[in-house]
C-alpha positions as CSV (number, residue, x, y, z in Angstrom):
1,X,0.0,0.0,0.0
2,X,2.9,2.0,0.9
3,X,4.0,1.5,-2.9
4,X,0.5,2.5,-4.2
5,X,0.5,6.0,-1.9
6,X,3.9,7.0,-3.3
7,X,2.7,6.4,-6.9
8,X,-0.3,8.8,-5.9
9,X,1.5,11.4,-4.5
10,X,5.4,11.7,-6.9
11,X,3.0,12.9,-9.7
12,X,1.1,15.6,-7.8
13,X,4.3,17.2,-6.6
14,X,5.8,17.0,-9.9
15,X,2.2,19.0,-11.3
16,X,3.1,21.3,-8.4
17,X,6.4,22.2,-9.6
18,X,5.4,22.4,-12.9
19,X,2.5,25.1,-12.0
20,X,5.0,27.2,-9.6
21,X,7.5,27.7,-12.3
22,X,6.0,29.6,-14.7
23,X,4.2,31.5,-11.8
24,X,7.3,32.3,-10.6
25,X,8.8,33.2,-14.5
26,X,6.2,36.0,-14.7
């Protein structure tokens, strides 16, 4: 289950980066 959280979460924080840099670009 551990596995399965991990695999929920990596991509969420990798959207979040993703949205803050071009937030932080302008």
């Amino acid at each position: 289950m551990c596995v399965l959280f991990v695999v929920y979460i990596f991509p969420i924080l990798l959207l979040q980066r993703r949205v803050c840099e071009p937030i932080e670009q302008q």
